[in-house]
C-alpha positions as CSV (number, residue, x, y, z in Angstrom):
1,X,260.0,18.7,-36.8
2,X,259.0,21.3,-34.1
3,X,255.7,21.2,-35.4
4,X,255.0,17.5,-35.6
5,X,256.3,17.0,-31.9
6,X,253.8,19.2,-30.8
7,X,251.1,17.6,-32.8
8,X,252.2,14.1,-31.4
9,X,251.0,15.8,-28.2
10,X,247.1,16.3,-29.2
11,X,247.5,13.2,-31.9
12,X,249.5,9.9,-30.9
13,X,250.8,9.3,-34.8
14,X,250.1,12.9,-37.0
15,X,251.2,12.0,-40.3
16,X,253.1,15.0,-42.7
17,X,251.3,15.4,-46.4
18,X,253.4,16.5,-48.8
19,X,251.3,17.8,-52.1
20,X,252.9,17.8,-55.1
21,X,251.0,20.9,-57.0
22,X,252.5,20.1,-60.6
23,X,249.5,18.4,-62.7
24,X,250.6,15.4,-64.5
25,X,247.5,14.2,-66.5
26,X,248.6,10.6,-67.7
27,X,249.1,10.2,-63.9
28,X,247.2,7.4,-62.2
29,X,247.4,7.9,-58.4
30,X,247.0,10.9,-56.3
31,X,250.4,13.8,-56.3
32,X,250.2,12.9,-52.6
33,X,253.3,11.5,-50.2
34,X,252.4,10.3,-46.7
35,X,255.4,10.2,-44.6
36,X,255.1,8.8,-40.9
37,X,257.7,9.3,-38.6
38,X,259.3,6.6,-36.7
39,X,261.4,7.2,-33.4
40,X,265.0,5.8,-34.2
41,X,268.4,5.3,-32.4
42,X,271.2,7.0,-34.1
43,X,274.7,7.2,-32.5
44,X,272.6,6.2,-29.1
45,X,270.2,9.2,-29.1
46,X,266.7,8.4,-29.6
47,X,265.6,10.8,-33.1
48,X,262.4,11.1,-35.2
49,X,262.7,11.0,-38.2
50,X,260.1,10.5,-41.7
51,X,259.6,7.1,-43.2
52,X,257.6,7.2,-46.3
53,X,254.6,5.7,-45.8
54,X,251.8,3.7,-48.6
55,X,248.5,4.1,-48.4
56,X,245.2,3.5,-50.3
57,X,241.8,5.2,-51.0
58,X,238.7,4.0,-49.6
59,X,235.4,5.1,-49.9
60,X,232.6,4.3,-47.7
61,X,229.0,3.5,-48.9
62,X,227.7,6.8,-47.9
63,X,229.9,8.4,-49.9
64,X,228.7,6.6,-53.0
65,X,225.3,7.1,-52.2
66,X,226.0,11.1,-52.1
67,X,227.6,10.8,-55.7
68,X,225.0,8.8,-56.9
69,X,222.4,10.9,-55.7
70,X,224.3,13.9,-57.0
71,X,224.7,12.5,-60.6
72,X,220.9,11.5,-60.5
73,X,219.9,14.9,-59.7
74,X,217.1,16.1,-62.0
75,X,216.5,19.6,-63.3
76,X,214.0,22.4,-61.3
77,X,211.2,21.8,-64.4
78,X,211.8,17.7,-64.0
79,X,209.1,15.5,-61.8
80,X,207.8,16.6,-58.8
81,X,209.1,17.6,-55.6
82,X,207.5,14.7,-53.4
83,X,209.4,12.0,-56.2
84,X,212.9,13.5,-55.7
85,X,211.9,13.5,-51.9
86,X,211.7,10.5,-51.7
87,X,214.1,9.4,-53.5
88,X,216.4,11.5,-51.4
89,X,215.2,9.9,-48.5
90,X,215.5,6.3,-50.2
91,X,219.3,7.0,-50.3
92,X,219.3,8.5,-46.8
93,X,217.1,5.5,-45.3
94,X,220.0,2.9,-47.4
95,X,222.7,4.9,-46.0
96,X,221.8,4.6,-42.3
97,X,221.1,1.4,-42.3
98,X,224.4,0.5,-43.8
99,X,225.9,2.3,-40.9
100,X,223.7,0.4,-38.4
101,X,224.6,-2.7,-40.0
102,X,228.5,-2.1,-39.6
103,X,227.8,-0.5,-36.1
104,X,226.3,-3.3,-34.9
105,X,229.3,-5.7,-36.3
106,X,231.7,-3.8,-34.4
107,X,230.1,-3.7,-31.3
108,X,230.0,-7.2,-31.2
109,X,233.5,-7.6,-32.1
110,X,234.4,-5.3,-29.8
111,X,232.2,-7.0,-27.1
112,X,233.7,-10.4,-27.9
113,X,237.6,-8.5,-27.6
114,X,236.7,-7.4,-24.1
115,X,235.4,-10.7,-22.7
116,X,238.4,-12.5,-23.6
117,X,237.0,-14.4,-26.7
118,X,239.2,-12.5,-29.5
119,X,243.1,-11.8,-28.9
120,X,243.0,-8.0,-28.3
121,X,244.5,-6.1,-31.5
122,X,245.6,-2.4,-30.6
123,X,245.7,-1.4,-34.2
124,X,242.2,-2.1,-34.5
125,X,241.9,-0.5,-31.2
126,X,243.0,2.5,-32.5
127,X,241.0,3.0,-35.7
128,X,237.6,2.6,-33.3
129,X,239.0,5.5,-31.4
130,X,239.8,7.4,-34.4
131,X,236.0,6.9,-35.9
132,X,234.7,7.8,-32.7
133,X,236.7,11.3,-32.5
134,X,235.2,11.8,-35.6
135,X,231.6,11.1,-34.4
136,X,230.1,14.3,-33.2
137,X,228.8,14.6,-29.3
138,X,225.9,13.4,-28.4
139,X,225.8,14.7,-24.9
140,X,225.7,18.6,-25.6
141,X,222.7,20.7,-25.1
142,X,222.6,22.0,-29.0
143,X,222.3,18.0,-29.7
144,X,219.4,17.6,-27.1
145,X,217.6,20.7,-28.2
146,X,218.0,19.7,-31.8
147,X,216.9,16.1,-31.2
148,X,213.6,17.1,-28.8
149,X,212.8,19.9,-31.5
150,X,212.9,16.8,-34.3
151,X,211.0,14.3,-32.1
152,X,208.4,16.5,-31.4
């Protein structure tokens, strides 16, 4: 509990993983708990303790393309390089402007929340924040060297 305490001071809600390592084949979901903890009064002292939480798998439409592209892969002696190029870059073109698409969606959303026109929801709130954590900086000087050496 040491540990997660001091995770709750870089991450508001760390969740603990617990793996379960024994293989069960017939098995249908993931050997994975999720436990969140929740802060609870007990005898009048405020404790944390672990609440076992449910959770589902999502994959984004990157992710597919990756697989797809992966499975489609042909071998060193199969077509040439400029068809698998492009190809490649097919996928890459699809995937980005699925993420355009859904960035663009959430802006406005987000827009419309902070004028007043949608009722404010925190939890949605949150998962923006998370994504964006995720998103690497755009402000360093590796990203502008990068980015000029590309444009040019």
């Amino acid at each position: 509990m040491h540990i997660h305490k001091a995770l709750m001071d870089i991450n508001e809600s760390p969740v603990y993983v617990v793996l379960n390592p024994s293989i069960t084949h017939a098995q249908k979901d993931l050997p994975v708990t999720i436990y969140e903890s929740e802060l609870h009064v007990i005898d009048g002292i405020p404790q944390l303790i672990f609440v076992r939480s449910s959770y589902t798998i999502e994959t984004v439409e990157a992710e597919r393309i990756s697989v797809d592209h992966v499975a489609h892969l042909k071998p060193a002696d199969g077509g040439s390089a400029a068809t698998q190029l492009a190809a490649h870059l097919r996928g890459i073109h699809s995937a980005i402007k699925m993420l355009n698409s859904r960035i663009r969606v959430l802006h406005h959303y987000l827009q419309a929340m902070q004028k007043g026109d949608i009722l404010c929801e925190n939890s949605l709130l949150r998962q923006v924040s998370s994504l964006l954590r995720r998103l690497p900086a755009i402000e360093s000087v590796k990203f502008q060297d990068d980015f000029l050496m590309e444009y040019k």
